[in-house]
C-alpha positions as CSV (number, residue, x, y, z in Angstrom):
1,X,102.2,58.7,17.6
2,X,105.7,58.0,17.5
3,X,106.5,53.7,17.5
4,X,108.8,52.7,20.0
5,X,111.5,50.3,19.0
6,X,111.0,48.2,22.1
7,X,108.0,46.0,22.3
8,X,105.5,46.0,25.7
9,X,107.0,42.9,27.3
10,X,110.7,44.2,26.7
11,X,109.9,47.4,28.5
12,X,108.3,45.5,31.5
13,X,111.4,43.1,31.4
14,X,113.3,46.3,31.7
15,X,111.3,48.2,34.4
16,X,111.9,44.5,36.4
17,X,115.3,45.5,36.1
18,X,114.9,48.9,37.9
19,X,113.1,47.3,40.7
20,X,115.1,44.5,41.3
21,X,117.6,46.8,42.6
22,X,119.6,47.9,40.0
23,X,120.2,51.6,40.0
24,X,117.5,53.6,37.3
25,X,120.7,55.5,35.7
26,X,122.4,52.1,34.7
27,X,119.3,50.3,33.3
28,X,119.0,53.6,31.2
29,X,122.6,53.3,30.1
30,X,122.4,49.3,29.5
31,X,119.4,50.0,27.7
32,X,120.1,53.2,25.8
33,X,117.1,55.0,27.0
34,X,116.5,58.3,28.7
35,X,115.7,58.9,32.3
36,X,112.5,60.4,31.6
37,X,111.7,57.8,28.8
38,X,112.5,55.6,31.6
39,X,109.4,56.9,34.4
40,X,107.1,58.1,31.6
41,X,107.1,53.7,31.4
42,X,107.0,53.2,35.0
43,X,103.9,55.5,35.3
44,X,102.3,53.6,32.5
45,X,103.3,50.0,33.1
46,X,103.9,49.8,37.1
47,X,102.8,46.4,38.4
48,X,101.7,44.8,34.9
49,X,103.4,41.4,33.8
50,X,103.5,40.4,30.0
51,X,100.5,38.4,30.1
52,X,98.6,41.4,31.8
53,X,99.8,43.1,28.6
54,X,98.5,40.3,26.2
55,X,95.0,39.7,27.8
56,X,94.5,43.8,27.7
57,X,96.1,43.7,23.8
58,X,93.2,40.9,23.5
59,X,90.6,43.3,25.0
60,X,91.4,46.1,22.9
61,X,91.3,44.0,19.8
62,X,87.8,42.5,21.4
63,X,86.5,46.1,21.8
64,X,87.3,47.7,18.2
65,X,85.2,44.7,16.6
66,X,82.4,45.1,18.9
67,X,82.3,49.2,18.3
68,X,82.2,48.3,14.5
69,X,79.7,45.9,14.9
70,X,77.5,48.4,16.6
71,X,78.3,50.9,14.3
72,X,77.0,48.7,11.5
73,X,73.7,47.7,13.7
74,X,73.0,51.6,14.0
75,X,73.3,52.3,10.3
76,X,70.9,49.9,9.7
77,X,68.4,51.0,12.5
78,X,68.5,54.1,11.0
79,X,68.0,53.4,7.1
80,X,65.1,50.9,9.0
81,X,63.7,53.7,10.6
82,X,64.1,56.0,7.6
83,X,61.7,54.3,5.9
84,X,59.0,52.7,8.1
85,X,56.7,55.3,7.3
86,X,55.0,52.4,5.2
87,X,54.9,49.2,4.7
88,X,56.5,47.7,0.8
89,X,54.4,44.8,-0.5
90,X,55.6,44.7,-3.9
91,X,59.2,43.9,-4.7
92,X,59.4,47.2,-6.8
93,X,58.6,49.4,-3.8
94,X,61.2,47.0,-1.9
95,X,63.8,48.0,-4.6
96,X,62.9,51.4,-4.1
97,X,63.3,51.9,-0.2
98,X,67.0,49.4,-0.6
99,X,68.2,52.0,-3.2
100,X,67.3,54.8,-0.9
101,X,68.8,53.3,1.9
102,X,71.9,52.5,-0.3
103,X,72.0,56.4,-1.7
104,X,71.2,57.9,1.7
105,X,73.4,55.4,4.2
106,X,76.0,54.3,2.1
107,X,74.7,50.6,3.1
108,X,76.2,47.8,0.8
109,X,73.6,46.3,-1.8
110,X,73.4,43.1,-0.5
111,X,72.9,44.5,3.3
112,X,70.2,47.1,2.0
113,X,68.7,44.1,0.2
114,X,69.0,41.5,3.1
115,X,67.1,44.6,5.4
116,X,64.5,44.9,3.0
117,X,63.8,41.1,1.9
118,X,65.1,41.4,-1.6
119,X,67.0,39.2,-3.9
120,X,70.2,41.3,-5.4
121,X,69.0,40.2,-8.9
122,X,65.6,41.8,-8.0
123,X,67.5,45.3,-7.1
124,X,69.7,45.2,-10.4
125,X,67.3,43.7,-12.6
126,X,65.1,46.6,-14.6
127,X,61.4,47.0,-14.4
128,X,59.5,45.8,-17.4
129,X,58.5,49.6,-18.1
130,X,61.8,50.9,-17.5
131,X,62.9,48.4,-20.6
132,X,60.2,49.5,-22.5
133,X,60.8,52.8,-22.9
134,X,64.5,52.3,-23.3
135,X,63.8,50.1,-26.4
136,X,61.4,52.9,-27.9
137,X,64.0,55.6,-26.9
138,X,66.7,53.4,-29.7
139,X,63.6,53.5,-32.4
């Protein structure tokens, strides 16, 4: 969408113009805008004063965080319910549902590991078996 060059409060400060009496084809020419340009505003700003504007700027604002916030709670539901199936007692199996959850949701590593009650050293750190066999595999 195309940026106006004239902010919301200047174009209510202009439609105030138009109502106070002054005729619509000389607040276009004052203000170097269209007729058209001129109602398309009217229709979208009629009866709203500049702090009107600002609390509903605040409220969008407001809104976006709170839809990415909930965004980020249902990712997490669903890598939660992805793998209740069963329960992980040992930190390995842990590590393995937080690396599935990172693979599969594209979850950050510390949130997988925060969901799943693991340290991040735990999830980078390598099984004693895994080091094992890549110690034999350099013999």
């Amino acid at each position: 969408m195309r940026k106006s060059r004239f902010t919301e409060s200047q174009i209510v400060a202009i439609l105030n113009e138009g109502e106070s009496g002054i005729a619509v084809a000389e607040v276009c020419r004052k203000h170097g805008i269209s007729q058209p340009t001129y109602y398309q505003w009217k229709s979208k700003y009629a009866g709203v004063s500049v702090s009107e504007l600002k609390r509903m700027r605040e409220l969008e604002i407001e809104n976006d965080k709170l839809k990415r916030l909930f965004a980020e709670q249902a990712l997490e539901i669903a890598a939660l319910k992805d793998v209740l199936g069963k329960k992980a007692l040992t930190s390995s199996e842990r590590k393995e549902m937080a690396r599935r959850a990172v693979a599969k949701f594209g979850l950050k590593v510390s949130k997988a590991c925060e969901l799943f009650g693991l340290s991040r050293t735990t999830y980078y750190n390598q099984s004693e078996s895994n080091r094992i066999q890549r110690d034999a595999a350099f013999d």
